[in-house]
Residue, then its C-alpha position, 0 to 999 in steps of 0.5 A: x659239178x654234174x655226175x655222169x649218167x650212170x647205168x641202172x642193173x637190177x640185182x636179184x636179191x633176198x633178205x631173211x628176218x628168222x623169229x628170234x633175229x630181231x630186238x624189238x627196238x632194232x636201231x640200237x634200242x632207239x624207240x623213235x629210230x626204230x618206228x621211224x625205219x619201220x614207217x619208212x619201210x611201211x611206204x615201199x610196197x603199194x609206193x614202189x609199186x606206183x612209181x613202177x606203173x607211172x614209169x611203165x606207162x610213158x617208157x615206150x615213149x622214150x626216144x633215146x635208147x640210153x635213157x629208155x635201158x636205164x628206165x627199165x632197169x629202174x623198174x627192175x630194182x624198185x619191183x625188187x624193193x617193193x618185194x623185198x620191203x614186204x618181207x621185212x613189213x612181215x616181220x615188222x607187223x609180227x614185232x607189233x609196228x602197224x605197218x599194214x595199216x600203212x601200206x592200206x593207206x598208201x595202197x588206197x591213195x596211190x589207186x587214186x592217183x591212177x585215176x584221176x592223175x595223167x601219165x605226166x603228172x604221176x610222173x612228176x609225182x614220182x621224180x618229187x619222191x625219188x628225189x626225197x629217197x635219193x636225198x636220204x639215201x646219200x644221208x644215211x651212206x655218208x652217216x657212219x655212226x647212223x649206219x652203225x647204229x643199225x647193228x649187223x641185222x639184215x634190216x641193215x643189209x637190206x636198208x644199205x642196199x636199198x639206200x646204194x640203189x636209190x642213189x644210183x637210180x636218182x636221175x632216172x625219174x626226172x629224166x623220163x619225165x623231161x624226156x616226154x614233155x614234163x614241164x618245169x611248172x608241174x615238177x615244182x608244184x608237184x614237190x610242194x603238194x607232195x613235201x606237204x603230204x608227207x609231213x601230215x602222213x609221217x607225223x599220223x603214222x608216228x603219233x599212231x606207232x609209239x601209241x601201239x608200243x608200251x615202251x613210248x609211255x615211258x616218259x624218260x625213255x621216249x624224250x631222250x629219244x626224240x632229243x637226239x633227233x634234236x641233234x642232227x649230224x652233218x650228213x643230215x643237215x645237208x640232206x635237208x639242205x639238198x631237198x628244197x634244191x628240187x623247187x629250183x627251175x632247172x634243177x637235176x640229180x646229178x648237180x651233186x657228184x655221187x661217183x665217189x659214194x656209188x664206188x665206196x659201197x659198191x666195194x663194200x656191199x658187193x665186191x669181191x669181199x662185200x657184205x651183201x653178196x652172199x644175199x645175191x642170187 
């Protein structure tokens, strides 16, 4: 069932992460899970950043006035996560997680695609990392007990409200790169350049964090943790299933229905009662 097109709004919004607000191990005390959101988090600042510009650069192009509107509400709600997630690596790096070495690395491969990559393909970049985050995203909102796991921090608030805007931006990307000539070829080979790069950054970064952190040279402690990684929910295990449907000719977002989702948390986060609206400005 395909989900329709929905509109993209930016919400101007702020988290705060004062000294003392924090464990260090902020998932529940869960080693692995906590430098995992932490490398997560570490990607967004330089990451938001380019998908910005590569949308930038091509939205004069597009024709049809719907799709151009939600273009540049897309650029509204990734300059505010890119910001937001600054903050949250501010505290982060302060707690002893190397997230600025990170965002250096990302930072530095990024301003390489701008040179050397067409608009086109930075474009193809950008749908094949939407997808990823729009994929977890939907994981994490249909995952209760993951959700839980994230106590009542703003870390939690800020990843909610990321994950709800991520999946309701999903199709914007591809949309844009199909709407100014993108082909399927590029799209596809595009996704396993980037699938590849990933797993070799993720497992650097992860390697490099647990090395920083004193807790990870206890044995017991850093198996028990990556043993329940081990042990994926149901939600998880459809989100793996979902990321190689991207290497399927034809393939768009919006093949998997997200109404219902995007309606329970935009109750729940910014309703009348919701739990993020006292972050809105």
């Amino acid at each position: 069932m395909t989900a329709p097109r929905k509109a993209v709004v930016p919400r101007r919004i702020r988290f705060t992460y004062p000294a003392d607000s924090l464990e260090h191990h902020f998932v529940g005390g869960d080693l692995v899970a906590s430098h995992w959101i932490a490398f997560l988090s570490g990607l967004f600042p330089e990451g938001e950043a380019f998908l910005v510009r590569s949308v930038r650069r091509v939205v004069d192009r597009i024709e049809d006035p719907d799709l151009q509107r939600r273009a540049r509400g897309f650029i509204g709600q990734e300059l505010t996560h890119g910001r937001e997630h600054h903050v949250l690596n501010e505290r982060l790096r302060a707690m002893g997680y190397p997230v600025h070495v990170l965002d250096a690395i990302v930072g530095f491969g990024v301003r390489v695609w701008d040179r050397i990559f067409s608009a086109l393909t930075c474009l193809a970049i950008t749908a094949a990392l939407e997808h990823f985050t729009a994929v977890a995203s939907e994981a994490m909102l249909t995952d209760t007990e993951l959700v839980d796991r994230l106590g009542d921090s703003q870390i939690r608030s800020l990843i909610l409200w990321h994950c709800y805007e991520e999946s309701e931006h999903r199709s914007v990307a591809i949309d844009v790169y199909r709407a100014v000539g993108g082909s399927e070829t590029r799209r596809i080979m595009t996704m396993r350049a980037i699938m590849a790069m990933l797993v070799v950054l993720s497992i650097g970064y992860m390697i490099g964090s647990l090395l920083c952190d004193r807790a990870a040279y206890n044995p017991i402690r850093l198996f028990r943790s990556f043993a329940i990684r081990t042990r994926p929910s149901p939600a998880v295990k459809e989100a793996l299933g979902r990321l190689p449907e991207y290497l399927r000719p034809g393939f768009h977002p919006d093949d998997v229905d997200n109404t219902e989702l995007l309606e329970r948390w935009g109750v729940e986060l910014f309703g009348e009662n919701g739990s993020l609206v006292g972050n809105l400005h």
